[in-house]
C-alpha positions as CSV (number, residue, x, y, z in Angstrom):
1,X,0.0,0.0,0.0
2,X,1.3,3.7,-1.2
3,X,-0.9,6.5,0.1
4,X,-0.2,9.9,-1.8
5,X,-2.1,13.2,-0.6
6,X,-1.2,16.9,0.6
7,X,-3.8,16.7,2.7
8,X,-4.3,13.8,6.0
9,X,-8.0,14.5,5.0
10,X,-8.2,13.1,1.7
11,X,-5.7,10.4,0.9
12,X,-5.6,7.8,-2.2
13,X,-4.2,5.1,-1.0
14,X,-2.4,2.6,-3.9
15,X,-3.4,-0.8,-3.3
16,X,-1.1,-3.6,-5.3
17,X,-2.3,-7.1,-6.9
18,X,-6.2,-6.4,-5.9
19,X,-9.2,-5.9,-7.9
20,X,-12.7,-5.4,-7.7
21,X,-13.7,-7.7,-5.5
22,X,-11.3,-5.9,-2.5
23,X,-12.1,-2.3,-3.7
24,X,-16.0,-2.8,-3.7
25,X,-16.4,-4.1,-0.7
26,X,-14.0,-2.0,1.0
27,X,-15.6,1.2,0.0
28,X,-18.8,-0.4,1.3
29,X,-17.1,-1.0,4.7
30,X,-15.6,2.8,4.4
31,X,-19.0,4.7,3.6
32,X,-20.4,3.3,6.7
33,X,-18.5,6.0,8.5
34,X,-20.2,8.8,9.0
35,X,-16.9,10.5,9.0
36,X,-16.3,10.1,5.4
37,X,-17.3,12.5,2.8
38,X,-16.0,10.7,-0.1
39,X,-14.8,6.9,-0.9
40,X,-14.2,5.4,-4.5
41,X,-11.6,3.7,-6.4
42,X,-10.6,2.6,-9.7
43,X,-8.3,0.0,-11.3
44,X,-5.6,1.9,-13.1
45,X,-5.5,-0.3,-16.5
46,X,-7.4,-3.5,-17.2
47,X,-3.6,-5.0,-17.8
48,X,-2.7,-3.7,-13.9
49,X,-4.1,-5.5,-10.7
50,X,-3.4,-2.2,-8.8
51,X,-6.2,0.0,-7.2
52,X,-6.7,3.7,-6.3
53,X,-8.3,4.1,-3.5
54,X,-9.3,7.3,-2.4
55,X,-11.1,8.4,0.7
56,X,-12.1,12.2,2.2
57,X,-13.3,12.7,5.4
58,X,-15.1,15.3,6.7
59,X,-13.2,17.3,9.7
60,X,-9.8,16.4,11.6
61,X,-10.3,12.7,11.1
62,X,-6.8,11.8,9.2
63,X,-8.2,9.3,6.2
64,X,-6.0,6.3,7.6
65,X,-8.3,6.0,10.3
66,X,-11.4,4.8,8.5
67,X,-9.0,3.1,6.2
68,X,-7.7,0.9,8.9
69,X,-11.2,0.7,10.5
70,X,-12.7,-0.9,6.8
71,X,-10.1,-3.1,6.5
72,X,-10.5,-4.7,10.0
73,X,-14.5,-4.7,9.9
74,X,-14.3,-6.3,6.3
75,X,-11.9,-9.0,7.8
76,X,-14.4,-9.4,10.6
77,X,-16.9,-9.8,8.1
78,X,-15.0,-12.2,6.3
79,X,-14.2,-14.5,9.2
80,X,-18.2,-14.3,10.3
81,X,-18.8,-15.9,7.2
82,X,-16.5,-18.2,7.1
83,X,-17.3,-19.9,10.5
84,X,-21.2,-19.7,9.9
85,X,-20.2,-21.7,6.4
86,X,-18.0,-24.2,8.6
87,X,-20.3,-24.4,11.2
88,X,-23.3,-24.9,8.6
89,X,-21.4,-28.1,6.9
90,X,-20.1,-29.6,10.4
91,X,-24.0,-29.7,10.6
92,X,-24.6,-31.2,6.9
93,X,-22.1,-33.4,7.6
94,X,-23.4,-34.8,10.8
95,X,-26.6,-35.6,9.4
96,X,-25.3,-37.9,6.8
């Protein structure tokens, strides 16, 4: 990750060998905040797997912060659906 921006407040953050499916659902996580004014990104080049991520927040909140905090509720996420689909075929399985 490479974060360029004069400003603490609105950053775009470089994010290497990720796509779509990192860059959607991280700017969903983002957006939640009500901190944040602005969150998108964009893949550079169909040919590059690199995103720019940008985020803007509204007042003294340095963009990291909701960075960080979207990148650790998306993990949480993550691992919530992972253990309800390990759970779920422990289950399946235990029927048979």
């Amino acid at each position: 990750v490479q974060a360029d921006g004069t400003d603490g407040n609105c950053v775009t953050f470089v994010l290497h060998d990720e796509d779509h499916t990192l860059g959607n659902s991280l700017r969903y996580m983002v957006m939640k905040n009500p901190d944040v004014e602005f969150c998108g990104y964009c893949i550079t080049h169909p040919s590059e797997s690199k995103i720019n991520f940008r985020i803007q927040t509204r007042g003294t909140l340095p963009a990291v912060e909701p960075f960080r905090k979207g990148l650790n509720d998306l993990m949480g996420v993550c691992q919530h659906v992972l253990n309800t689909f390990e759970r779920s075929m422990k289950e399946y399985r235990a029927q048979r």
